[in-house]
C-alpha positions in Angstrom: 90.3 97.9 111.3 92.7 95.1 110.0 92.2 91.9 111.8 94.6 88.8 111.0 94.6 85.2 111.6 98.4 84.3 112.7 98.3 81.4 111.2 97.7 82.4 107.4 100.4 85.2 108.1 102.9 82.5 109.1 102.2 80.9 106.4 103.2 83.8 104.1 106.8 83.7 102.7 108.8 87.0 104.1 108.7 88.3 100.6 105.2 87.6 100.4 105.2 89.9 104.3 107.4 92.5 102.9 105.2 93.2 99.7 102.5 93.5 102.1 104.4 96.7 103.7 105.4 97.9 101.1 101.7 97.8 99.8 100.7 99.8 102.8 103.4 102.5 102.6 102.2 102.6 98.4 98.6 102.7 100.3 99.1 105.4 102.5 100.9 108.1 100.3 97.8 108.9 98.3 95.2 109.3 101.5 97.8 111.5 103.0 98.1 113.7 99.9 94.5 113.9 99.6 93.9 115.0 103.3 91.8 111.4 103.5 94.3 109.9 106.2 93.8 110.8 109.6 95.6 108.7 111.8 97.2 104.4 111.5 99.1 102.2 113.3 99.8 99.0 113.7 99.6 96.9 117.0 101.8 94.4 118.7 100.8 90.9 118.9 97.8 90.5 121.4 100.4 88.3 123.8 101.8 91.5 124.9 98.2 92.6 125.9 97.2 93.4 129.5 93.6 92.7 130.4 92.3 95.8 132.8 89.2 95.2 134.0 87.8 97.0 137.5 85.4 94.7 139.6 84.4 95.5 143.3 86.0 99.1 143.0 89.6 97.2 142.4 91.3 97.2 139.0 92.6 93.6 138.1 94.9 93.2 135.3 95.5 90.3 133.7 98.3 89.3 131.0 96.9 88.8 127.4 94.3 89.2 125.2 90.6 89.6 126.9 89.5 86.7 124.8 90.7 83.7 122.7 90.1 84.5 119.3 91.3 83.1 115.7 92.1 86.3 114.8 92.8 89.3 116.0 92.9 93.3 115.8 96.4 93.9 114.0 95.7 97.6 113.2 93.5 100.1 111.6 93.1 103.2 109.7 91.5 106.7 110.6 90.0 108.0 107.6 88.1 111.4 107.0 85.8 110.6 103.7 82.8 112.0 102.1 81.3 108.6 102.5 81.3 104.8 103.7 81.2 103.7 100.5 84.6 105.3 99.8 85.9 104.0 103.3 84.6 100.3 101.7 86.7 100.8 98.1 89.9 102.1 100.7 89.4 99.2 102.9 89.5 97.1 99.8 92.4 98.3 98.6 94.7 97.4 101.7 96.8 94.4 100.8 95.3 92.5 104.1 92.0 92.3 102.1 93.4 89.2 100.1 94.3 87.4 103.4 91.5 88.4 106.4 89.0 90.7 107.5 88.6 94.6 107.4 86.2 96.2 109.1 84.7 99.7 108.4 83.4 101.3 110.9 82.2 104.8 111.9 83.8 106.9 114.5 81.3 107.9 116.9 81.2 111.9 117.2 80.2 113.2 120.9 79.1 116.4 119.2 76.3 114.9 117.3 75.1 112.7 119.7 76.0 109.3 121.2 74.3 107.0 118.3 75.8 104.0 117.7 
């Protein structure tokens, strides 16, 4: 998962942005190839959230992001590897390592129980 803190990518130059695509198309081709990538996308700035939450048996939706936050979820990656230490060197290869956070994580399997 590829959080970002709007303010450090404001404060990127658009060429400095557009390498950072162009990184993640360079990214992407090999993980494809290799059967690694499962699934990606990216995800629209958190003001064009909505907020659902149900309380008293009525749903009430609310514009935003659920919380204020320095940064925030930007996109991620679903990756099939043999290992999370291989998820850790692919996470370190996208170009959003240099700037904010990724997170590995893994993706809970109903099949094998509901461990966290």
């Amino acid at each position: 998962m590829i959080y970002v803190d709007p303010a450090i990518w404001e404060s990127l130059s658009e060429r400095e942005r557009d390498a950072v695509f162009r990184a993640h198309d360079e990214f992407r081709r090999p993980i494809a190839d290799s059967g690694e990538l499962i699934g990606h996308a990216a995800l629209a700035d958190p003001s064009n959230s909505t907020t659902v939450r149900v309380r008293d048996g009525a749903p009430i939706l609310t514009d935003g992001p659920y919380q204020a936050a320095k940064e925030h979820l930007a996109g991620y990656y679903v990756v099939d590897c043999e290992s999370a230490a291989r998820a850790g060197v692919l996470a370190s290869q996208l170009p959003d390592a240099r700037y904010t956070a990724i997170e590995v994580r893994p993706v809970m399997d109903a099949s094998s129980g509901m461990e966290m």
